[in-house]
Each structure stands twice: as C-alpha cells, then as structure tokens.
C-alpha positions as CSV (number, residue, x, y, z in Angstrom):
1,X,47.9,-8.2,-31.8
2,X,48.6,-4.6,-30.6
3,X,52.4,-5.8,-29.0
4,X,53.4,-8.0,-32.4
5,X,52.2,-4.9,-34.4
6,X,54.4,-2.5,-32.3
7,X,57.5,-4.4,-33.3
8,X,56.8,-5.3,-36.4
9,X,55.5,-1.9,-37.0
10,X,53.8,-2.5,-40.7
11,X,52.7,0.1,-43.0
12,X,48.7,-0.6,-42.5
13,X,47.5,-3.0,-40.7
14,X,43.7,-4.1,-41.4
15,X,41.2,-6.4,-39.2
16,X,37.6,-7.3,-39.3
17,X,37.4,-7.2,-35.5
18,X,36.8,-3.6,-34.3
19,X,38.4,-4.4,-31.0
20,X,42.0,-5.5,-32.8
21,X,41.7,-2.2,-35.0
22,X,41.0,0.2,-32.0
23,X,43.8,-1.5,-29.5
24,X,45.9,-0.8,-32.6
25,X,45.0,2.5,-34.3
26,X,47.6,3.9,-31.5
27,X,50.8,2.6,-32.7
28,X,49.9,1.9,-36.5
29,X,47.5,3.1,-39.7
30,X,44.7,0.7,-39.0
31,X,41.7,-0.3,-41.3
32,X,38.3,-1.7,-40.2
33,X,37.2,-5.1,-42.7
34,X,33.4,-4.8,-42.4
35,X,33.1,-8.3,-43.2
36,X,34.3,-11.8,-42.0
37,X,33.2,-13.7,-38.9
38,X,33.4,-11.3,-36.6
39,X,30.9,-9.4,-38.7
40,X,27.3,-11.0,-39.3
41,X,25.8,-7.6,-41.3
42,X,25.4,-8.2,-45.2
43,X,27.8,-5.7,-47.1
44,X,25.5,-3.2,-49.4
C-alpha cells in the first residue's frame, strides 16, 4: 500500500494491519484500527 499511498499522498491514512501502518507512517499520517481481521483481541 506504501507506493499507492506515496502518490496519492492522502491526508491520514488508517489500517488495522500494523505492518501497512508502519511501511506507511514514513510518507503519510498513519493511524492504527485496533480491530478487524487482522486483529483477534476484544476492544475494552
């Protein structure tokens, strides 16, 4: 996602994979979702 967000180059850009949001947090504002598929945990 990292390339398409470099072009596009949004304001924020959120994910609930913590890979997408690292490879990311170098070119744009990124936000961690701490829920979805990606992540099993029950929200408090």
């Amino acid at each position: 996602k990292e390339p398409i967000l470099a072009k596009f180059r949004p304001h924020i850009f959120f994910d609930d994979q913590q890979s997408y949001c690292l490879s990311a947090a170098g070119k744009v504002p990124t936000g961690h979702v701490p829920s979805g598929i990606a992540n099993k945990q029950e929200c408090i």
